[in-house]
DOFI-828014 format. One line per 2 residues: number of its first residue (from 1); their letters; for each residue x, y, z of N, C-alpha, C. Coordinates in Angstrom, 1 decimal. Layout:
# DOFI-828014
NUM) a) X Y Z X Y Z X Y Z; ...
//
This chain:
# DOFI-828014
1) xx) 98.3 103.3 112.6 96.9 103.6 112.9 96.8 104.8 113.8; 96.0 105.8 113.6 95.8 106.9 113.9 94.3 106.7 114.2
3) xx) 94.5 106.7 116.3 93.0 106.8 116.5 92.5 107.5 117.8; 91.6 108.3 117.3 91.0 109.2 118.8 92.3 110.6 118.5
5) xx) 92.8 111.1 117.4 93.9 112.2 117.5 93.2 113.5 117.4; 93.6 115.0 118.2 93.3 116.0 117.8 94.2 117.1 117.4
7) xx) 93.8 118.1 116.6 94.8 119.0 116.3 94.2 120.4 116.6; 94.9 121.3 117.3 94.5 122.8 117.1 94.2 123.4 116.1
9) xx) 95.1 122.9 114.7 95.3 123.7 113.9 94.5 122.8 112.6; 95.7 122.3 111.5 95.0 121.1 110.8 95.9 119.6 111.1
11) xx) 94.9 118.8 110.8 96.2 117.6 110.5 95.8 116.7 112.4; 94.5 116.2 111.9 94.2 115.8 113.5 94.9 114.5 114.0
13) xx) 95.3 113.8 112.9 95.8 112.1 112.9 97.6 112.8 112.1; 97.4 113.1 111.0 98.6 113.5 110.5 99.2 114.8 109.6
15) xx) 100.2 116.1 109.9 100.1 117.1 109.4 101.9 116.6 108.6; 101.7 116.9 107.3 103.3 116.9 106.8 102.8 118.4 106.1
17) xx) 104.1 119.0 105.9 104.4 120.2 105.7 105.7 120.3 104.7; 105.8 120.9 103.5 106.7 120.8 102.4 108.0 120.1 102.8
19) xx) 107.3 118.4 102.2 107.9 117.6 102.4 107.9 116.6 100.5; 108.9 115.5 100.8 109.3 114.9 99.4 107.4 114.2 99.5
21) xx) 107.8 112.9 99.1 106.6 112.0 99.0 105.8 111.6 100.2; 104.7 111.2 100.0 104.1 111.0 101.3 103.4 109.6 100.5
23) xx) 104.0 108.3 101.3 103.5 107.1 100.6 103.0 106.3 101.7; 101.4 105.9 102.2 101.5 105.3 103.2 100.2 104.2 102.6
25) xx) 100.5 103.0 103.4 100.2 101.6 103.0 99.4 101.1 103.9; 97.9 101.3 104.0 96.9 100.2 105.2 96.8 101.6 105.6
27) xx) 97.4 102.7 106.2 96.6 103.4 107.1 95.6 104.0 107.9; 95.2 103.9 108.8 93.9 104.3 109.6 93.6 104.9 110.3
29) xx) 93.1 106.2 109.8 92.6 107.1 110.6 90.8 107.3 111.4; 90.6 107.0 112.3 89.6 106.8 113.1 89.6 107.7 114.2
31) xx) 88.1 108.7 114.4 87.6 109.7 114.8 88.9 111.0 115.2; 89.4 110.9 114.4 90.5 112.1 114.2 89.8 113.7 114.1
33) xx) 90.1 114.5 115.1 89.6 115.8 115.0 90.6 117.1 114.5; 90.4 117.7 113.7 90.9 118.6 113.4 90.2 120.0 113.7
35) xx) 90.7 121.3 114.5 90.1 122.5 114.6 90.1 123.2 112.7; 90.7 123.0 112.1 90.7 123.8 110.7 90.7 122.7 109.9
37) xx) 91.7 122.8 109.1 91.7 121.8 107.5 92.2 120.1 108.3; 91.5 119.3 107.3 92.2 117.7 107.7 91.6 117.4 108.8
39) xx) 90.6 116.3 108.8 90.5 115.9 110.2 91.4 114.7 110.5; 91.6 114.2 109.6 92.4 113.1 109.6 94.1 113.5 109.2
41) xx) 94.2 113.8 108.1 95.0 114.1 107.7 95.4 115.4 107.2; 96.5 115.9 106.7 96.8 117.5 106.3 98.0 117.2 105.4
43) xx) 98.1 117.9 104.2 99.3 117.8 103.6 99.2 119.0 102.7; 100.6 120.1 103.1 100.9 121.1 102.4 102.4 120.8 101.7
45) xx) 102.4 121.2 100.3 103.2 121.7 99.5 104.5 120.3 99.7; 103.4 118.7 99.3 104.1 117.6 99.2 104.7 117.2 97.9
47) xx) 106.2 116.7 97.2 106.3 116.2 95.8 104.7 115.4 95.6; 104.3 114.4 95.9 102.9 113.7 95.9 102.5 113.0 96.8
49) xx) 101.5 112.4 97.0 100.3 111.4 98.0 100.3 110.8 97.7; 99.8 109.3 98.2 100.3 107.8 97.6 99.6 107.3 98.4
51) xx) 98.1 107.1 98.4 97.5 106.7 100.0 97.3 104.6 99.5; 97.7 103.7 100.0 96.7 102.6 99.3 96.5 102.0 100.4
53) xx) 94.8 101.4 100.4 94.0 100.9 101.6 93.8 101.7 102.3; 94.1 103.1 102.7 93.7 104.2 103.7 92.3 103.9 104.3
55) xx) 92.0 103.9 105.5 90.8 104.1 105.6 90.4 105.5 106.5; 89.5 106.3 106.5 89.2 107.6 106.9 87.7 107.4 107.7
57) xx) 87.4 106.8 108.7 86.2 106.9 109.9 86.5 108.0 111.0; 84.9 108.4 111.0 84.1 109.4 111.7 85.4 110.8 111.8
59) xx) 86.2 110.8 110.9 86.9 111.9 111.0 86.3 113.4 111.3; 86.4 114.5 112.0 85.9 115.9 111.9 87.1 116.9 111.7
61) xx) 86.7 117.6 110.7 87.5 118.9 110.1 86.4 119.8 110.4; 87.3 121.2 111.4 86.5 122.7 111.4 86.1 123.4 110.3
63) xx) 86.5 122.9 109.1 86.8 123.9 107.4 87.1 122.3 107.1; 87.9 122.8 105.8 87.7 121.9 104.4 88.6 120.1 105.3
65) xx) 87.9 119.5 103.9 88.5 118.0 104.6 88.3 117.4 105.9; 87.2 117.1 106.5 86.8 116.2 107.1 87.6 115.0 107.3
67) xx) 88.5 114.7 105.9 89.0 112.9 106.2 90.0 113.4 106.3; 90.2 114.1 104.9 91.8 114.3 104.4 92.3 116.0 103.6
69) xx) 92.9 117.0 104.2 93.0 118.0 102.7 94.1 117.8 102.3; 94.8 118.3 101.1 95.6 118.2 100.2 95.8 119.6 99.7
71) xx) 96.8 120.6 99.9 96.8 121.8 99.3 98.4 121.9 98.2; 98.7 122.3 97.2 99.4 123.2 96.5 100.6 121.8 96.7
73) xx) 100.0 120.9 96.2 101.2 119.7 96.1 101.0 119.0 95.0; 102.0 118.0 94.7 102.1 116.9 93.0 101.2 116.1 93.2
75) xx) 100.9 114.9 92.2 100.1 114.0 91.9 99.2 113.1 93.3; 98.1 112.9 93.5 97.3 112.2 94.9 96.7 110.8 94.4
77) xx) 96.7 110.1 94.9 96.5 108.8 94.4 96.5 108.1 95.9; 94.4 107.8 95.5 94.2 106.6 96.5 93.3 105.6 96.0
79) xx) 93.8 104.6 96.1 93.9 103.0 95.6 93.2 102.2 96.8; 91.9 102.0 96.5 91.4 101.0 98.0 91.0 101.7 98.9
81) xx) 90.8 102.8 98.6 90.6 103.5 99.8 88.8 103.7 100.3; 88.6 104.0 102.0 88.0 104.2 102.1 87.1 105.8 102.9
83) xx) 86.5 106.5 103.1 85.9 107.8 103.4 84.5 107.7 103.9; 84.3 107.1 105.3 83.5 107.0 105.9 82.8 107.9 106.8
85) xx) 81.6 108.3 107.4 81.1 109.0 108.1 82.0 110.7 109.0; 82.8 110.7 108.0 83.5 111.8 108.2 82.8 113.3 107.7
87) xx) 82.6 114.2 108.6 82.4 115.6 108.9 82.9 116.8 108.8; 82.8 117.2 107.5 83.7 119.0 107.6 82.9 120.1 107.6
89) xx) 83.2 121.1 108.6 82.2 122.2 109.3 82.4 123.2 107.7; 83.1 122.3 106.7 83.2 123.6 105.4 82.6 122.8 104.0
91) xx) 83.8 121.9 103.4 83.5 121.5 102.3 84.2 120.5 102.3; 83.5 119.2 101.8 84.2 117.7 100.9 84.9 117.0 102.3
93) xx) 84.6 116.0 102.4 85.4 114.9 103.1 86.9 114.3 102.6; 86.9 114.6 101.3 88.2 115.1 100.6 88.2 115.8 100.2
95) xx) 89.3 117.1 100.4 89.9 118.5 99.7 90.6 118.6 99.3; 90.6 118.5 97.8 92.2 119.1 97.4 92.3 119.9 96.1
97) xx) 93.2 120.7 96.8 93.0 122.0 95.7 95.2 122.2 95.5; 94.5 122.7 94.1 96.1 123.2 93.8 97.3 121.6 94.1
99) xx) 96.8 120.7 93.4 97.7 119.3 93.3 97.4 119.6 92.0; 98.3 118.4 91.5 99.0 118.4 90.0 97.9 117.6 89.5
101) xx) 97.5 116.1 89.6 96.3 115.1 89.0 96.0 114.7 90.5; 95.0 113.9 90.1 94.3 112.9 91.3 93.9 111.6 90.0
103) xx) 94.5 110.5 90.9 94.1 109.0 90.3 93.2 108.1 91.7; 91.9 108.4 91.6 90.9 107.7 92.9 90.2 106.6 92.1
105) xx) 90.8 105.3 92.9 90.5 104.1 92.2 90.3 102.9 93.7; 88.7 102.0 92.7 88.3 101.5 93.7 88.5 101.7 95.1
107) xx) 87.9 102.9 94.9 87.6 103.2 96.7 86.2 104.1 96.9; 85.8 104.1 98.0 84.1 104.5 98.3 84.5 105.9 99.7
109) xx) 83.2 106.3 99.3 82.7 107.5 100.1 81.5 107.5 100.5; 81.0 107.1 101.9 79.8 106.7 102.3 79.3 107.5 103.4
111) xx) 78.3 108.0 103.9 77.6 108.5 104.6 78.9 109.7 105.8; 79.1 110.9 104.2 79.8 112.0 104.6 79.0 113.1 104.8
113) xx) 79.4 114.1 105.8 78.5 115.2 105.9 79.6 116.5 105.5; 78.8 117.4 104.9 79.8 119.0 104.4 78.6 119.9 105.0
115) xx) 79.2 120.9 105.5 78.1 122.3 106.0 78.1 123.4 104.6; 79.0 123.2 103.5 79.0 123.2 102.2 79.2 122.3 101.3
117) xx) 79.0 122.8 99.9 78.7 122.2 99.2 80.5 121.6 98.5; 80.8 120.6 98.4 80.2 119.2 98.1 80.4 118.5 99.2
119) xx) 79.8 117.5 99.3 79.9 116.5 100.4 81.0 115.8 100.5; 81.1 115.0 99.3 82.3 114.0 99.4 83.8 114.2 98.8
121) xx) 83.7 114.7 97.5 85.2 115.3 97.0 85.1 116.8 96.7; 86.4 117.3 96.9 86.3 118.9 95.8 87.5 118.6 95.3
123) xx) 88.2 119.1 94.2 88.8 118.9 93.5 89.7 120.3 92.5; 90.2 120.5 92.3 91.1 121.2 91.6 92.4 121.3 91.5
125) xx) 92.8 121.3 90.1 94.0 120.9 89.8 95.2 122.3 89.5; 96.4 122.1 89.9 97.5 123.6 89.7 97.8 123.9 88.2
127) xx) 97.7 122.4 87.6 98.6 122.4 86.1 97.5 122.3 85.1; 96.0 122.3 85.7 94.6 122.0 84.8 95.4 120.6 83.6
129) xx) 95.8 119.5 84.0 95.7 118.2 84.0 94.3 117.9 83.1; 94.8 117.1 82.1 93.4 116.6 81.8 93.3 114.7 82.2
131) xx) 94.1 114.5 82.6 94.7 112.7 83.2 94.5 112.6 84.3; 93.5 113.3 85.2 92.7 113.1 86.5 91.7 111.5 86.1
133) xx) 91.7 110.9 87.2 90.6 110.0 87.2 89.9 109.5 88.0; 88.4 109.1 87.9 88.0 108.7 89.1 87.5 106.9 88.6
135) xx) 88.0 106.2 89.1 87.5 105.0 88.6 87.3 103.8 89.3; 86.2 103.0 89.4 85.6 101.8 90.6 85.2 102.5 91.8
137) xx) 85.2 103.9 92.3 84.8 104.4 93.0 83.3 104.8 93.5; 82.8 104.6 94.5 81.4 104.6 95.0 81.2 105.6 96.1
139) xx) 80.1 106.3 95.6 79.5 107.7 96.6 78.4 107.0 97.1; 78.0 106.8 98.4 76.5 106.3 98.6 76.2 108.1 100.1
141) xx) 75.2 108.3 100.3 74.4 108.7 101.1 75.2 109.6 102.0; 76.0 110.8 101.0 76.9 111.3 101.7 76.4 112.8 100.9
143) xx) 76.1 113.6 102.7 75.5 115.1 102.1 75.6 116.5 102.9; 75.4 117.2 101.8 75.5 118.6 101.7 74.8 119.0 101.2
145) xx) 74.5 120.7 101.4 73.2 121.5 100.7 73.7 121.6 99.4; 72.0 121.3 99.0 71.9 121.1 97.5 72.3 119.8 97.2
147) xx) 72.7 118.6 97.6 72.7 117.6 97.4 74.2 117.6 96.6; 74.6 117.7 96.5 76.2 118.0 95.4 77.4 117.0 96.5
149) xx) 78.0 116.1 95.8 78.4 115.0 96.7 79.5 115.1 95.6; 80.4 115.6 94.2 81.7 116.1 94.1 81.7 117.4 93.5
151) xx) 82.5 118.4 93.3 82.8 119.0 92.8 83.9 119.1 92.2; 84.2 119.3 90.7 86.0 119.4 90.4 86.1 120.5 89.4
153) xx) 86.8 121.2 89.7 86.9 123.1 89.1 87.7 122.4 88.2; 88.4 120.9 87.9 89.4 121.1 87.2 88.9 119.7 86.3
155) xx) 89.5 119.7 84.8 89.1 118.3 84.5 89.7 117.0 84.8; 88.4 116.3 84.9 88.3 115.0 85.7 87.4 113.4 85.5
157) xx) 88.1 113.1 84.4 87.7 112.1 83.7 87.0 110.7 84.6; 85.8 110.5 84.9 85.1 109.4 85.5 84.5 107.9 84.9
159) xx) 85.4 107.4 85.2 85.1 106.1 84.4 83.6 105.2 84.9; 82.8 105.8 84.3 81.1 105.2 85.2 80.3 104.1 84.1
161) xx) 80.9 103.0 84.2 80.3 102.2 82.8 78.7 102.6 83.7; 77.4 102.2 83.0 76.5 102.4 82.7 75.9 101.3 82.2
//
């Protein structure tokens, strides 16, 4: 549990830096501040992410990722997760750019704020992956100008029965 943490830089609850896997199980990051990327978390140039049950409250990021960023690393996968009232002074309460896929299953994104556009996820893939997915996952009342709550530069398959 990671709670009340700050960082100067990114990574206000947790920074890994080109490392193997990053596999964490229940984790809790709560009101984690970050001065730049990650308020909660930070991860550069990881083999992959593995988050299941995470939960990410009132996190703040100066720039991108509010909860969590993710830069120039393998496969992100979070299972159960949750992305609560968390704040990035840039874009998306999750950021991740330059990872291999993203697998975001049954987990929610609820009353996130971005000072850009998107609010809750951004998205882009290194290897343009077409096996990205988003599935059981729930956006409620989470915003940025223009109303745009994901964006994914890369493809990203959403399983939204209807």
């Amino acid at each position: 549990s990671f709670s009340e943490c700050t960082a100067g830089d990114e990574g206000g609850g947790m920074y890994v830096f080109e490392n193997g896997d990053v596999s964490l199980d229940g984790a809790s990051f709560s009101e984690c501040t970050a001065v730049k990327d990650g308020g909660g978390m930070f991860v550069y140039s990881s083999v992959g992410v593995s988050l299941d049950g995470a939960s990410f409250s009132e996190c703040t990021s100066g720039r991108d990722g509010g909860g969590m960023s993710v830069w120039n690393s393998g496969d992100v996968s979070l299972e159960g997760s949750s992305v609560v009232g968390c704040t990035s002074g840039s874009r998306a309460a999750l950021y991740l750019t330059a990872v291999d896929r993203l697998a975001l299953t049954n987990s929610q994104f609820v009353d996130n704020i971005a000072s850009q556009t998107p609010a809750a996820l951004f998205f882009t893939s290194r290897i343009a992956a077409t096996d990205s997915i988003l599935r059981n996952t729930t956006f409620f009342g989470n915003s940025a100008p223009g109303n745009i709550t994901i964006l994914a530069a890369s493809p990203l398959t959403w399983d939204c029965p209807l």
